[in-house]
N, C-alpha and C positions, 0 to 999 in steps of 0.2 A: 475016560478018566474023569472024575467028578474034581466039580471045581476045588474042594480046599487038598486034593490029592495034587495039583494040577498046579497049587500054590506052592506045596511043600518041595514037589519036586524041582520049580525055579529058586526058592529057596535052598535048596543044596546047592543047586549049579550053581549059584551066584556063590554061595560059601565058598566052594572046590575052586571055582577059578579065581577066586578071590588068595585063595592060600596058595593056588598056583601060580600066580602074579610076585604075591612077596618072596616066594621062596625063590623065583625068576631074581628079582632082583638082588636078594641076598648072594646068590651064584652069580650076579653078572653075569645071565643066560640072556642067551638072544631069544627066549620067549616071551619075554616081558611088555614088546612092544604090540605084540597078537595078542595079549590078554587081555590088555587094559579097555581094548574098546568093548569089548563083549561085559566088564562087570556093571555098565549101568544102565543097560538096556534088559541086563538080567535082573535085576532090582526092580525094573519101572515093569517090566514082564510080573514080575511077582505083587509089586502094588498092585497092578489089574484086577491078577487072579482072586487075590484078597477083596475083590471090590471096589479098591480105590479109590480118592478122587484122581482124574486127568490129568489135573494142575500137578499133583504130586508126580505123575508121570515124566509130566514134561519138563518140571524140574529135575528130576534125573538127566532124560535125556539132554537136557542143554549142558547134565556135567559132563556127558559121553563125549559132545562137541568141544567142550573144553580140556576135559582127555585126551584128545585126539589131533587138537589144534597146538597143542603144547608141546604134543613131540615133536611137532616137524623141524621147530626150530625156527630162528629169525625174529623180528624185533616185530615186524607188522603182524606174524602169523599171531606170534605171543598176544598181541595186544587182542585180536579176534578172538583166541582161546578165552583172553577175559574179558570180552566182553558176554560171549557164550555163556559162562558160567554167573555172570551179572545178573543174564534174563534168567535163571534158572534162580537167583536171591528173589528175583522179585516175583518169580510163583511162588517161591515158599513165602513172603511177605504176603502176599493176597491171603494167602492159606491160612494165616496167623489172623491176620484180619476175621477173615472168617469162622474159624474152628476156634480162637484161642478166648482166653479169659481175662478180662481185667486185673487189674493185682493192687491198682489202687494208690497209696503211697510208695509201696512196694515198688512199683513200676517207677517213678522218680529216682531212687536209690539204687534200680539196679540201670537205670538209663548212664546217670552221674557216673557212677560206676567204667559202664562199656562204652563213653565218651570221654572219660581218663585215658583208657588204655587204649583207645585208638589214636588219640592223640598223644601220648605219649610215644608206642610203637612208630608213628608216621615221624615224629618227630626225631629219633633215634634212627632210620632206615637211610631219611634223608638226604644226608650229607655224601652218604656213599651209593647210592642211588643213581645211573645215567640221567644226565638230566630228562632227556626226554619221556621217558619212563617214572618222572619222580609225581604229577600231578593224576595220569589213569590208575597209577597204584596206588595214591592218597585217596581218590573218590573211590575206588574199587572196594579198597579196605573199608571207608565209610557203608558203602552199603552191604559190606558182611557183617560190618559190625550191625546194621541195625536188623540185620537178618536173623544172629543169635542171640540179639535183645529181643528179637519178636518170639525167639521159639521159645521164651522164658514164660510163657504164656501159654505155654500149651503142655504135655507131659512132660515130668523130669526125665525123660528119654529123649525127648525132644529136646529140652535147656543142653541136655550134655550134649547130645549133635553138635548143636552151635558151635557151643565153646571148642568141642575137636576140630571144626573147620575153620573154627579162627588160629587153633594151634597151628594146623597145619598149612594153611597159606603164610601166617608168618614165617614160618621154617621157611616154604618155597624164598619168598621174602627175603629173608636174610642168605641166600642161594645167591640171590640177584642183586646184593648187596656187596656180595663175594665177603661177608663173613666166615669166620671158622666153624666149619661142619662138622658134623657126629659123622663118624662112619657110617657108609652108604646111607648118605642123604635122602634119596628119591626111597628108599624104603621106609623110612619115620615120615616123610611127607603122606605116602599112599596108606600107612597103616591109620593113622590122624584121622585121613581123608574117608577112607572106606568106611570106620567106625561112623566118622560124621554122618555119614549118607545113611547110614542101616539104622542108625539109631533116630535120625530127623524123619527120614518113612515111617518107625515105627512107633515113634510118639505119636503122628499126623494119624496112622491107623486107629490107634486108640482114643485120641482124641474125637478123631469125626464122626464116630456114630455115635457118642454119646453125643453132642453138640448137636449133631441133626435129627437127632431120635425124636418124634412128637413129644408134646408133654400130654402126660395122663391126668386125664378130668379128675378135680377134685369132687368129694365122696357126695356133697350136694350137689354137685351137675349127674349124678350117676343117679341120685334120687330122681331129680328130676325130670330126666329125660327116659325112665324105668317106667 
C-alpha cells in the first residue's frame, strides 16, 4: 500500500472510531472507554504517513496519555493526565516556534486578548475549585492558553484547534468545578477535544512544508550560475 493510501486509510480509522467514541458516549455504552485510547495514536499514525513532524506526533501521543490517565480516576492520577497532556502543549509550542509566522502588532492584541480570558476563566473557576487542584489547573490552563495563542500563527485550521481545546478543557473545568452541565458532558468535552487535535495536525501539516520548503534562487542567481 503506497504511502498517501496508507495515510488515507489511518485517516478513516481515526474518523470511524472517532464517531464510534461519541456515539459510545451518547448511549452511555461501555465502549467508550476501549475507544478513547486508540483515537490519538490513530491521529499521530496518520501524521506519520503524511510525512509529519515527530514533534506533532508526540504531541498526539502525550494526549493519548492524558486520555488514558484521566479515566482512571483520583486526584494524583488526574494531576499526571495533566501533566501528560502539558508535554504535549509544549511540542505543539516548539512547533509554533518553528513552523509559525510572526503577526506583528497583531500578535500583542491577540496575546491581550488570550491573557483576558484566561485570567478571567481562572478567576471564575476559582472559588469553587478543590483547593489543591486550584494552582496545577491555573498554570495548566496558562500554558493552553499560550499553546492557542501560538497556533494563531500558524494556519487558521490551526488558530481554531486551539481555541477548541481551550473550549474544551474549560468544559472539563467547569466538571471540576461541579458547575451545571449540558447533558452528557464527557461528550461536548470529547467532540471540542477531537476537533482540537485534527484541526492543530492539520494546520501543522500544511503549515510545515511550506515553512521548510527551500527558497527558490532569484532570477539573477539563475543567470549567474547558468
Amino acid at each position: 500500500m503506497s504511502g498517501g493510501r496508507t495515510a488515507r486509510a489511518l485517516q478513516a480509522a481515526f474518523l470511524a472510531v472517532a464517531a464510534a467514541h461519541l456515539c459510545a458516549l451518547l448511549a452511555g455504552s461501555g465502549v467508550a472507554p476501549v475507544t478513547k485510547p486508540a483515537l490519538m495514536p490513530l491521529l499521530a499514525a496518520t501524521v506519520l504517513a503524511r510525512g509529519g513532524p515527530r514533534l506533532l506526533a508526540g504531541a498526539l501521543l502525550f494526549g493519548c496519555g492524558g486520555d488514558t490517565l484521566l479515566g482512571v480516576g483520583g486526584d494524583t492520577v488526574f494531576l499526571l493526565g495533566m501533566a501528560s497532556f502539558a508535554a504535549g502543549h509544549v511540542c505543539y509550542l516548539t512547533l509554533w516556534a518553528r513552523h509559525g509566522s510572526p503577526r506583528g502588532g497583531r500578535t500583542y492584541a491577540l496575546a491581550a486578548a488570550y491573557g483576558a480570558a484566561w485570567l478571567g476563566t481562572v478567576a471564575l473557576l476559582w472559588p469553587d475549585l478543590e483547593a489543591r487542584l486550584r494552582i496545577p489547573v491555573a498554570l495548566y490552563s496558562l500554558l493552553l492558553t499560550a499553546m492557542a495563542l501560538g497556533a494563531t500563527r500558524a494556519r487558521p485550521a490551526a488558530a481554531a484547534g486551539g481555541l477548541l481545546f481551550l473550549l474544551s478543557d474549560t468544559l472539563l473545568a467547569t466538571g471540576l468545578a461541579d458547575w451545571p452541565q449540558a447533558p452528557v458532558p464527557q461528550f461536548w468535552v470529547m467532540l471540542t477535544y477531537l476537533a482540537a487535535q485534527l484541526l492543530l495536525a492539520e494546520g501543522l501539516l500544511r503549515a510545515v512544508p511550506a515553512s521548510a520548503a527551500p527558497r527558490s534562487p532569484a532570477y539573477g542567481e539563475m543567470r549567474t550560475t547558468s
